[in-house]
Structure formats: C-alpha cells, structure tokens
N, C-alpha and C positions, 0 to 999 in steps of 0.2 A: 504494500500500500504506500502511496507518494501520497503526500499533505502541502497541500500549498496555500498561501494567501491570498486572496482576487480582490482588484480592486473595486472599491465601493460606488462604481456605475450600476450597481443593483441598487433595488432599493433597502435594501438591509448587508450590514457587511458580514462576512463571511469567511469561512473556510472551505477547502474542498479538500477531500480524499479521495482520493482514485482507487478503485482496485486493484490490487496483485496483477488481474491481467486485463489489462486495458483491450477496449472493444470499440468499436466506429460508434457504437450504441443503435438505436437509441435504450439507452439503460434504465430500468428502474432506479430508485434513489431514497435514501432514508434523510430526512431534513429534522438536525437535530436542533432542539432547542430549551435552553439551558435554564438554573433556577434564576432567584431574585439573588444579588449583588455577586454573579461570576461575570461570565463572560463566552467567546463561543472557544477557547479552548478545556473547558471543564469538562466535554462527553466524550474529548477525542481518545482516551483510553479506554470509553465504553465500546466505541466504535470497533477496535484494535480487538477489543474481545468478542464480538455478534461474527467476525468473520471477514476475512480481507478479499473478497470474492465481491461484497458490496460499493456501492458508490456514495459516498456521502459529504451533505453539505451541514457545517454546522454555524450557526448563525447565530449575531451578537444581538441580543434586545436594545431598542432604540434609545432609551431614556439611562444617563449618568445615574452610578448610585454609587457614593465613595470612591471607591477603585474597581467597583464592577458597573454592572450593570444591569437594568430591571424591565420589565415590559407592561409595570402599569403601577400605581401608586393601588394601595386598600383602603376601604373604608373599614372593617373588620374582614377576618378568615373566613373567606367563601362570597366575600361583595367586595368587590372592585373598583376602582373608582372610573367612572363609566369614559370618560375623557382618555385618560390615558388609556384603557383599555381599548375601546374603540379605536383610538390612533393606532395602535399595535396590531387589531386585527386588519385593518385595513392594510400597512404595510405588508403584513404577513401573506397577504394578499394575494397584493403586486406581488411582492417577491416569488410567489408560489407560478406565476404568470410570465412572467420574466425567467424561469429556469430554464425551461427547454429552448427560451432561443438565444441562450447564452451557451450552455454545457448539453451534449449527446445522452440532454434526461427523456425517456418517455412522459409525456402528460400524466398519462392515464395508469401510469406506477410510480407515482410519487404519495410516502409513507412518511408523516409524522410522529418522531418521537422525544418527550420532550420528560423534564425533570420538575417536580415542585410548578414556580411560574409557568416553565414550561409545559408542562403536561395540561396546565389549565391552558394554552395558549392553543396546543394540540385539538385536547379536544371539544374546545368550543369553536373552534374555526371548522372544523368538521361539520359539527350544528349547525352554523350560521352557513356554511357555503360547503356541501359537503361535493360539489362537483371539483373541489382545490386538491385532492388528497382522496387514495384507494385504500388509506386506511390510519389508526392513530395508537399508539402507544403510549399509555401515560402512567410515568412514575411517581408515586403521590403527591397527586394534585386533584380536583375537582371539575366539573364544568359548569359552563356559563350557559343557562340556555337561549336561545334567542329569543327575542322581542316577538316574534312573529310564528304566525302556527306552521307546526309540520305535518307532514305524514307521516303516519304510524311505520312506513317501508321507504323513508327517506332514506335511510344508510342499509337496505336492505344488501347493496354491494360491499359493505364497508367491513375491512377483518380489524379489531381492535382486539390490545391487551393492556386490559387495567391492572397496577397491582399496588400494593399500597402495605406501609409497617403498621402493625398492631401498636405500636409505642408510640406511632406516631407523636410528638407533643406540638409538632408548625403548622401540621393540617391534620385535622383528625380522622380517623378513620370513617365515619359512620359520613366523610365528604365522598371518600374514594369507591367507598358502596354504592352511595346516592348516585356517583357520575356510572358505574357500571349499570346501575338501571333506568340511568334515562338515555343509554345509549341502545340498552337492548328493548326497550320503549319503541324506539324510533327503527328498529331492524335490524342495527349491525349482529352481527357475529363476534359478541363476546367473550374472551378468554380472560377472569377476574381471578387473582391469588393474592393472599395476605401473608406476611413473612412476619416472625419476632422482634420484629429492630425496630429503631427510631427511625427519624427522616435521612435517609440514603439508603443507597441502592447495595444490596449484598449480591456476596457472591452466589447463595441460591437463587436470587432474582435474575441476574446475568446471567446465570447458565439456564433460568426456567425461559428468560426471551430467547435465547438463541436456539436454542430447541423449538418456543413458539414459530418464529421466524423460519427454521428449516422446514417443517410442517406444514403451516399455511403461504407463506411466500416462496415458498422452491416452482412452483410453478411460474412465478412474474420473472423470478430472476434468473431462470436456463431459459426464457421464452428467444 
C-alpha cells in the first residue's frame, strides 16, 4: 500500500492509499472519516489492518479544534449543532461527488467508515443522501436522522456495520443501538456487535470488520 497527500482542490482535504496492487480501476473505495479533535491520519493504521488489497481515502473534518480537528460543534451527546453539522454534510457531499473524477473510484462502490464524529458523519449522510455511499461503517457513534421522510426500503441496497463499546463513557451505548435500528428501519443490511471496552476500537473489533468486509464486500472489490 502507497499513502500519499493530494492537494486540497477537493472539497475536503485528504489522504489516499492505494492498494498493494494498483488497477486502471475503476475501484471500489472505503472513505475514512475520523473522530472529534484528530485528524485524517488517525484511521490510516486501521486501514493497514482491513487489508492492503483496498483503496482508500481518508479525510480531514473541516472545522479547527486545538490541534485537531472536528466536523461539527454539540449541543449535548447525540444533538449536534445543526450549523456546523449541516456545513459538514454538505461538504461531505461534494466531496463524495468529486471522487470518481479525481481518482479510478467506482461511484457506485464507495463505503463509508468512520470513528466517534465520524461514524455519526457516516451514517447520517447515508440517511440524508443514501445515493452518496453503497454502504457505512460506524464505530461508536450515532445517527442523525433527516428532516424529511423516508422509505421504509431506502437503504434496502445499503451493507452497514454498527458496532459500538459496552463502556462506552463519550457516547453511550443505548446511541449505537438506536443508530443500528433506524438503519434497519429504513432496509439496510445490518451487521451490529458490542465489544467490553471504552470508546476505541479493539483489536476484536478490527478483526470482526475485516472478516465483515471479506464477507459482504468481496464481491464489489474482485468485481
């Protein structure tokens, strides 16, 4: 896998990872996106562990926080502050729009997986524009639902894996519940698992997504 920097004529800036072995494409793509005060190199050793077979972009949230950075201010855990969130899904957007005619991505196998902020960013963009993303990964985080009604078979195409710590003490558990049932509410294909830890990602979580991933994504990714 090669990692490199791209400059910020996207709308959000970024990393790329390339596969082990590089293809014309067009490739499927995991677009990672990171908690509140990191940055976008914080998932790229999650990445190094899902499998260097993948292509991936990992992407820095808009808004300054200290030395990191965040993709939306709170009103409390689980309400947003609707400003800065909304600004972020928008970009998140673009940026999902902008991929394929920048890098050899397929549209229509681009997989969001995302961390804490990130995961809420994962999977409420899904809800609000579920034509952005073939499917969402969210590591204990929550969703946002839209403003507007859906169909009960909105994300009928959509593979998701929620998984979320029992210890959680920055997002609670009974968030990461809530988001695996209003995604399977709406039709996805949800695969939900609770680990014993706090907020971070274990090594049973890591090896239970890369298992997910061989499973349900081995057909997007030998296509």
């Amino acid at each position: 896998m090669s990692q490199s920097y791209e400059a910020a004529s996207l709308a959000l800036h970024h990393i790329v990872i390339r596969p082990a072995k590089r293809t014309s494409g067009p490739n499927p793509c995991v677009v990672m996106l990171h908690g509140r005060g990191s940055n976008e190199e914080d998932l790229v050793s999650l990445a190094h562990e899902l499998g260097e077979d993948l292509f991936y972009i990992s992407v820095r949230a808009p808004f300054e926080l200290g030395f990191g950075y965040h993709w939306y201010e709170f009103i409390s855990v689980g309400t947003p502050e609707k400003t800065t969130f909304m600004r972020s899904i928008g970009l998140l957007r673009e940026f999902l729009t902008q991929l394929p005619q920048s890098y050899p991505i397929d549209p229509s196998k681009i997989y969001l997986l995302g961390f804490s902020q990130g995961a809420v960013m994962a999977g409420s963009i899904l809800l609000q524009e579920p034509s952005v993303a073939a499917g969402a990964i969210m590591l204990s985080g929550y969703v946002v639902t839209p403003g507007h009604d859906m169909g009960d078979s909105s994300l009928a195409s959509k593979h998701c894996f929620v998984a979320h710590g029992l210890y959680d003490d920055v997002i609670p558990i009974d968030l990461g519940r809530q988001a695996s049932i209003v995604l399977k509410e709406h039709g996805a294909d949800v695969t939900y698992k609770e680990y014993p830890i706090a907020h971070y990602v274990s090594d049973e979580e890591a090896a239970d997504l890369k298992s997910w991933i061989a499973r349900n994504l081995s057909a997007s990714f030998s296509d």
